[in-house]
N, C-alpha and C positions, 0 to 999 in steps of 0.2 A: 346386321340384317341377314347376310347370308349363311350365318350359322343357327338361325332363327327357322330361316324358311327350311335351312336344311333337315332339321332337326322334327320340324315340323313333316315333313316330306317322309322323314324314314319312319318316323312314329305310324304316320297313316299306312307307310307301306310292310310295317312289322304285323299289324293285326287283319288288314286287310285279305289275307290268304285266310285265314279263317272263315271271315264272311263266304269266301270263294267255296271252299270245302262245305261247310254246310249249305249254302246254295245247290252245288253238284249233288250233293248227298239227296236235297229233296227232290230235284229232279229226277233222279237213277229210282227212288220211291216212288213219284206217282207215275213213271211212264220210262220204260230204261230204254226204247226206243227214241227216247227226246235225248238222252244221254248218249244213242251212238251214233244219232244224226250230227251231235254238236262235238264229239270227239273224232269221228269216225267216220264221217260223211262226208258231204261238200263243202263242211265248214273245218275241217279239221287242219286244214292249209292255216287258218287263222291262228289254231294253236302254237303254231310254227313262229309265224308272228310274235305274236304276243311272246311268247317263250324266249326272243331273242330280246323283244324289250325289256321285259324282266331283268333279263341278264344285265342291259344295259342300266336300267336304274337301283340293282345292286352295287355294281361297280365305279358309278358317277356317284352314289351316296357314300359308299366309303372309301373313294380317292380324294374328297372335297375333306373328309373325315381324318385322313391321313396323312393329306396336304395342310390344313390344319395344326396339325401338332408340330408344326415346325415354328408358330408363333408362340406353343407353348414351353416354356423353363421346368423341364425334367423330365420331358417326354422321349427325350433321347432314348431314356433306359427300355422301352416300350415298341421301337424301333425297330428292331428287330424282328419282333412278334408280326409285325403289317404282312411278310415278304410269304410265310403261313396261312395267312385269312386271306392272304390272295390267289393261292393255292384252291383252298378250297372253295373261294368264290367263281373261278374259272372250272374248275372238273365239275362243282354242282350248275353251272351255265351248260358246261357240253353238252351233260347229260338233260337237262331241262330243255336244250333244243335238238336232242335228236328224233327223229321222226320214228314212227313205229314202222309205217311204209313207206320204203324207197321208192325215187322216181328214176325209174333207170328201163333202157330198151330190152330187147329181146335179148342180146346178150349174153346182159348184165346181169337180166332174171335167173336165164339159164347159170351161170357163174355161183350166185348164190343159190341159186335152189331153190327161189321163190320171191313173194316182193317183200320178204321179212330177212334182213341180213341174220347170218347165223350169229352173228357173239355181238352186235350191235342193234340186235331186233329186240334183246332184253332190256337195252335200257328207254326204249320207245314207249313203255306200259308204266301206267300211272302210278302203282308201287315205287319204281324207279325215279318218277320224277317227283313224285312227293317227297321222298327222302333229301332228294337233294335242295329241292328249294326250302325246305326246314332245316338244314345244316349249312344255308345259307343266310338265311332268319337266324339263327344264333350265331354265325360268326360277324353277321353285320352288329347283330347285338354287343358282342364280344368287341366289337372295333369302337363303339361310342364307350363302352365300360373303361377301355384304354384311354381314351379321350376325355374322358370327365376327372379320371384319375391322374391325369398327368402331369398337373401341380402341384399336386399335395403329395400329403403324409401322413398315412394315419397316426393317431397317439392315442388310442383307445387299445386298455390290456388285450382284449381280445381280437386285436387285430389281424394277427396271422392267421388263429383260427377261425377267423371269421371269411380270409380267403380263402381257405380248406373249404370249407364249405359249400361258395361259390363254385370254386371248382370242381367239386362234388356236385355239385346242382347241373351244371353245364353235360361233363360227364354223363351222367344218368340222363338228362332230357336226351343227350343226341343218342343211348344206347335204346329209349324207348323207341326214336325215331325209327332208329337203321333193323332193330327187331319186328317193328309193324311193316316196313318195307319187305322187309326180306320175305317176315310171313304172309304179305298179301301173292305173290308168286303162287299161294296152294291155295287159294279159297276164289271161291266165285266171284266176278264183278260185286254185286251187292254189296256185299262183306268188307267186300277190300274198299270200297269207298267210304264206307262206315270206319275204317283204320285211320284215313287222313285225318277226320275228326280230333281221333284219341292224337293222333301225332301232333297235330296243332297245339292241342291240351299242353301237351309236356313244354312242349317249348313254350306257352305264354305262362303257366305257371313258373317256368325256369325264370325269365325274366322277370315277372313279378315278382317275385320271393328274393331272386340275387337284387332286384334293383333298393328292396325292404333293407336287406342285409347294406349295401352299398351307403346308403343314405344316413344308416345307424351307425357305418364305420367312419362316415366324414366328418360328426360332430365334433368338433375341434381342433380339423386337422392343422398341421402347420403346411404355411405356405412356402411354395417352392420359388415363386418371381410372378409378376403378375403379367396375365396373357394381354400380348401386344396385339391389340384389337387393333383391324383396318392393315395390319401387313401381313397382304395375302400375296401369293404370287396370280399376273394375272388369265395364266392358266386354270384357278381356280375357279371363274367364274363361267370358263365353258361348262365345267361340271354341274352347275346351276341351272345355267340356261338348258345344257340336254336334259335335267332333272322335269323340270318343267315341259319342256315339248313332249318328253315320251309319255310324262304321266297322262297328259292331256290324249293326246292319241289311242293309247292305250285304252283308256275309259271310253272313246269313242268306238275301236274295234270292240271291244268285249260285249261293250249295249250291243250294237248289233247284232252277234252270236248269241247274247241272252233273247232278245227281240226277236230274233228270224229262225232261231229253230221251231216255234209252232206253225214256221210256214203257211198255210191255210187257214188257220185256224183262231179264230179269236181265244177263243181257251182250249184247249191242246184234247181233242178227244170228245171234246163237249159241245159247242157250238162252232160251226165250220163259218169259214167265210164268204158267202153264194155270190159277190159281188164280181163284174169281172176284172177288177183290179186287186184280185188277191194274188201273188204272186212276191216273193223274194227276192230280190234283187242279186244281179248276181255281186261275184264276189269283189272282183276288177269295178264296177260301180260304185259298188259300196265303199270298197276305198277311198277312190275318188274323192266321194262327195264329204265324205270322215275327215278326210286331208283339209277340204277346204274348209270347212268349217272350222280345223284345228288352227289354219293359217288367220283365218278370218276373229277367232278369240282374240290370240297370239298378238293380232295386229292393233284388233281393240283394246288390249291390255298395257298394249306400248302407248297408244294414245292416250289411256288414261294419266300415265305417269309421265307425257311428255304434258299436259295440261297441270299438271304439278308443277310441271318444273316452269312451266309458266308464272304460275301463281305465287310461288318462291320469290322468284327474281324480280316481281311487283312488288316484292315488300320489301325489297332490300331498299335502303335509302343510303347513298352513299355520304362524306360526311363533308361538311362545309366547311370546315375551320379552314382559315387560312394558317400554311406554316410561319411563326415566325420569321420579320426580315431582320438577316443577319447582312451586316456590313453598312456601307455609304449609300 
């Protein structure tokens, strides 16, 4: 169950930054004022947010992913490789939550020279954190590849070459990534938002196309032992449960900063709202009310599966037989 849901979980959260990118993109299209209210505004604290959750449901999907292959026989070989994708799973978090502007006094401003630190104000700008959360999308990807591999054997002739490939595939998507990051630094907002796009592209064709390859290279494999379902450590299942609270959360902050940037407006530019309960809420509310509601799911969700386990143990019938009398 738990490599179900989890697998389930990273799947939505591998494509789902797409959706985001093209969302941003039309937004910066019909109104780039709605783009720097929502980056760059009152709401841009939230990106802060969101930015650290992110982090956190990269790193709970593939410690659950890691933790995992310790029930699987030959995953050992592969081992080594985790100590790497966590590497780059951490520097592309730093950088996905570093802020553009500091919050610092009078000082601090003077110190820097402004509210944009000098060598930490470049990784604040969307180029920069695009790159990283898509070389985070392929090494999460690269961590289930490991994980699916790590019983078998290929025995198909073109097996080596068929990892050349992949590897090749991998390579080239993160070098289109880190070339559209870098060149978004010279071209205008518009432009560079239109780059994320193309950088999403490489990397969901990466994994489509490796995962073609992958599928075609298991046909026959031989097996290594078979994975000991149910011995997990139960550290494991924190990772789960964080899985679950942040995405929930998360999808709650984000509606709202999709929701509340036309502030006023029923359609953003087009029909205003004259009523006088038009207004935003602020940002400290909004949380509030996001939280309980998350709590309030949360709780309903535990209810449901404690009415199971109800229902369960009504059908258990325990059993009658008497034991044989042995002796006098």
């Amino acid at each position: 169950m738990g490599y179900v849901g989890n697998f389930i979980a990273m799947s939505a959260l591998i494509v789902l930054p797409f959706a985001g990118y093209w969302l941003g993109r039309e937004i910066y299209q019909y109104d780039q004022s709605l783009g720097i209210t929502m980056m760059g505004g009152f709401m841009s604290w939230l990106w802060v947010i969101q930015a650290f959750l992110i982090a956190v449901l990269f790193l709970a999907g593939n410690y659950y992913l890691w933790v995992g292959m310790g029930r699987i026989p030959g995953a050992e070989r592969f081992r080594p490789y985790t100590k790497w994708l966590l590497v780059v799973l951490v520097l592309g978090a730093l950088v996905w939550g570093t802020p553009h502007t500091m919050i610092a006094d009078s000082r601090e401003l003077a110190a820097m020279g402004g509210s944009h630190h000098p060598l930490l104000g470049a990784l604040g700008v969307m180029s920069a954190k695009n790159t990283a959360v898509n070389l985070m999308i392929l090494s999460t990807f690269l961590s289930f590849l490991l994980y699916r591999r790590a019983n078998i054997r290929q025995v198909v002739p073109w097996a080596q070459t068929g990892t050349r490939i992949q590897a090749g595939m991998f390579v080239i998507a993160a070098a289109i990534v880190l070339f559209f990051g870098i060149r978004g630094y010279f071209v205008e907002a518009i432009v560079r938002i239109g780059y994320s796009v193309y950088q999403v592209g490489a990397v969901l064709a990466c994994i489509i196309f490796v995962t073609v390859i992958d599928v075609l290279m298991a046909r026959g494999a031989q097996s290594l032992g078979a994975i000991q379902w149910g011995k997990m450590p139960p550290r494991s299942q924190y990772a789960l449960f964080i899985l679950a609270v942040t995405f929930t959360w998360l999808m709650g902050l984000m509606g709202f900063a999709r929701s509340g940037i036309r502030q006023h407006w029923h359609v953003y530019g087009v029909m205003q709202d004259m009523t006088p309960y038009a207004a935003t809420p602020a940002l400290g509310y909004a949380a509030i009310m996001i939280s309980t509601c998350v709590l309030i799911f949360l709780s309903l969700v535990g209810f449901i599966f404690w009415l199971g386990g109800l229902a369960e143990k009504s059908t258990f019938v325990p059993s009658t037989v008497e034991a044989p009398h042995v002796g006098h």
